[in-house]
C-alpha positions in Angstrom: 0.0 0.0 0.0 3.1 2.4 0.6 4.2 2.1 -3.1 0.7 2.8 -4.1 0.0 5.5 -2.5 3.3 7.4 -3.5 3.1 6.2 -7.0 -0.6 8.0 -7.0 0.9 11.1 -5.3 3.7 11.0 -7.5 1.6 11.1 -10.9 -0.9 13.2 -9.6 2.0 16.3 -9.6 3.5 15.2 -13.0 2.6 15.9 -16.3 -0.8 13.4 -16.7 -2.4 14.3 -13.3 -5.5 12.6 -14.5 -4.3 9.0 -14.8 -5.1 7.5 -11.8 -8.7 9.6 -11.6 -9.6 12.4 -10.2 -8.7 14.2 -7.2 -10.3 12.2 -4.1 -12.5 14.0 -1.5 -9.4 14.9 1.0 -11.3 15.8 4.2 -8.9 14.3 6.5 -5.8 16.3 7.2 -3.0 15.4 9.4 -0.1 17.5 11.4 2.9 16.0 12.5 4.9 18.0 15.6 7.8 17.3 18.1 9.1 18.4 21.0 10.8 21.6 21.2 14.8 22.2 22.4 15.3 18.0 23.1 18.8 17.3 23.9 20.2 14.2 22.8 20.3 11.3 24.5 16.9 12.1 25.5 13.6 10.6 24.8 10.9 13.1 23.3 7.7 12.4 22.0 5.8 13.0 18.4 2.5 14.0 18.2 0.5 13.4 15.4 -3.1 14.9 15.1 -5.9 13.7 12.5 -8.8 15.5 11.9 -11.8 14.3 10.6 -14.1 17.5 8.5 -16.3 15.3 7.4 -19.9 14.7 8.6 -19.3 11.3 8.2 -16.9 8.9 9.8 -13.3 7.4 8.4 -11.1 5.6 9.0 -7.7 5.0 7.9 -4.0 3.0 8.5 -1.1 5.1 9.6 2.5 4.2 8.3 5.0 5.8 10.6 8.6 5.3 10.0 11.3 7.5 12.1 15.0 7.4 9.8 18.3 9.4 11.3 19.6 11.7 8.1 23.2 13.4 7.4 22.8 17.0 7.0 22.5 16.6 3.0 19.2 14.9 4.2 20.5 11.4 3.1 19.1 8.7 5.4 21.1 6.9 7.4 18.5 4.5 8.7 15.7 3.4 9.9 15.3 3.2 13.8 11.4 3.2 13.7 8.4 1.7 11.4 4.9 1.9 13.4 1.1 1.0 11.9 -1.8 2.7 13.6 -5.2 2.3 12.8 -7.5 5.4 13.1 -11.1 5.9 13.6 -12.8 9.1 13.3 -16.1 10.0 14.3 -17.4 13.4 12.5 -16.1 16.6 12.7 -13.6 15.5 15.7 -10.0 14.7 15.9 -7.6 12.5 17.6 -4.3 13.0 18.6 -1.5 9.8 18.5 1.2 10.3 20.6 4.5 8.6 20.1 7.4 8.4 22.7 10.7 7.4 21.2 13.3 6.7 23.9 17.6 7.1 23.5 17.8 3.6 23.1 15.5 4.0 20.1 17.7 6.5 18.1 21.2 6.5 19.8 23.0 4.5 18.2 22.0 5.4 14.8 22.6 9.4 15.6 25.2 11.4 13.0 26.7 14.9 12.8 23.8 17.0 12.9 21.4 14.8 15.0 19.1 14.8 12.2 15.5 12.8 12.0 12.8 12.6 9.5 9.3 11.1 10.3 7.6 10.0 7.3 3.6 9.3 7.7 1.8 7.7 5.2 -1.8 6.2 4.5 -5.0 5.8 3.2 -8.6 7.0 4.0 -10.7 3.7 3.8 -14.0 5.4 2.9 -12.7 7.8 -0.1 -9.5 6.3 -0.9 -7.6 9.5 0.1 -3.4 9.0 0.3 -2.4 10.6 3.2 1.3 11.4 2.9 3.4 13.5 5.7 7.1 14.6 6.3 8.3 16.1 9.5 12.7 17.1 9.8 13.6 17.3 13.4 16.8 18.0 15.0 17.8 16.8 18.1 20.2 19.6 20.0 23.6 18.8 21.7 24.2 19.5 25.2 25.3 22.9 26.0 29.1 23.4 26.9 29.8 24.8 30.1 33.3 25.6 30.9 34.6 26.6 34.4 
C-alpha cells in the first residue's frame, strides 16, 4: 500500500495528473509536531493529530517510520516503522502520541542529529493518500566551561 500510494501522489504532480482519476474528497488532514529544544540522548515524543471534517466517519492505517539523516538529508537508517489504525467520528480529531526513547535513536545518531518522520496512509471510505514529512533535529548539550 506504501508504493501505491506514493506512486498516485507522485503522478498526480506530474505531467498526466488525471491518470489515476480524479482528485479524491481529502477531508482528512493530518499535522505531524515534536518536541521543542530536546537534547540528545533524551527521549521526546511526536504528536500526530488527524482531523476528521467530514460529517461522516473514516477511518484509515497510519504508516509511521522515524529514519536518522546526514545534514545533506541522506538517510542513514531506519530506527522506527509503526502501523496505527484510526477511527474518526465526524467533525472530531484525535491526537497519536508517540514516545521514542535514547535507546530508540542513539545508536544510529550522526553529525547533525538529524531525524525525518515520514507518515503515510489511506482513507478507507474515499480512498484519500495521506502522505506526511516532519525534519527534526535533536540539539547537543550545551558546553559549560569553568
Amino acid at each position: 500500500d506504501e508504493e501505491r500510494i506514493a506512486v498516485v501522489t507522485a503522478s498526480r504532480h506530474g505531467s498526466r495528473p488525471e491518470t489515476y482519476g480524479r482528485e479524491c474528497t481529502c477531508d482528512v488532514d493530518v499535522v505531524v509536531s515534536t518536541d521543542d529544544g530536546v537534547i540528545m540522548g533524551q527521549d521526546f515524543t511526536v504528536t500526530i493529530t488527524v482531523t476528521n471534517t467530514s460529517s461522516e466517519s473514516r477511518s484509515l492505517t497510519l504508516l509511521v517510520q522515524a529514519v536518522v539523516m546526514y545534514y545533506t538529508g541522506v538517510v542513514k537508517g531506519t530506527f522506527k516503522k509503526d502501523k496505527h489504525d484510526v477511527l474518526l467520528e465526524p467533525h472530531k480529531e484525535k491526537e497519536l502520541v508517540l514516545l521514542f526513547q535514547h535507546d530508540d535513536y542513539l545508536e544510529f545518531l550522526v553529525d547533525q542529529a538529524a531525524m525525518k518522520f515520514t507518515i503515510t496512509g489511506r482513507v478507507k471510505e474515499t480512498g484519500q493518500a495521506i502522505v506526511k514529512q516532519h525534519n527534526f533535529r535533536l540539539r547537543t548539550p550545551d558546553l559549560r566551561i569553568t
